[in-house]
C-alpha positions, 0 to 999 in steps of 0.5 A, spaced: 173 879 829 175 872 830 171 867 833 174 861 837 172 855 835 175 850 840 174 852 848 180 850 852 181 846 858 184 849 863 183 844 868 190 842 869 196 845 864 201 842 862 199 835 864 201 836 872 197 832 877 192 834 880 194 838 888 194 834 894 191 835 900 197 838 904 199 843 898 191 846 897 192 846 905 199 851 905 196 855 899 189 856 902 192 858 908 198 863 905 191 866 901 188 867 908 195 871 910 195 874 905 188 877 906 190 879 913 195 883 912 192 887 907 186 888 911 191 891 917 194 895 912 188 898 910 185 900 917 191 903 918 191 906 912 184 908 914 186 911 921 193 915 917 187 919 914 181 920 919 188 923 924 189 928 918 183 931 917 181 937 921 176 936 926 
């Protein structure tokens, strides 16, 4: 196996400029949707299956 001899940086790719306030504001908010959705769709999910089961 080869082994690297040089870390990369991957701070920043690409030499884009670091995000402004407004666009980490927009990404944090679309992630916290996100995780909202996909909470609602486990519960229901969870609630499918406990109405399957024979009581």
């Amino acid at each position: 196996m080869k082994n690297k001899l040089k870390e990369l940086n991957v701070d920043s790719i690409g030499g884009q400029a670091p995000l402004t306030k407004e666009e980490e504001l927009v990404i944090s908010a679309f992630i916290k949707a996100n995780k909202e959705k996909l909470k609602i769709g486990k519960s229901r999910k969870t609630a499918r299956l406990k109405s399957a089961l024979p009581a």
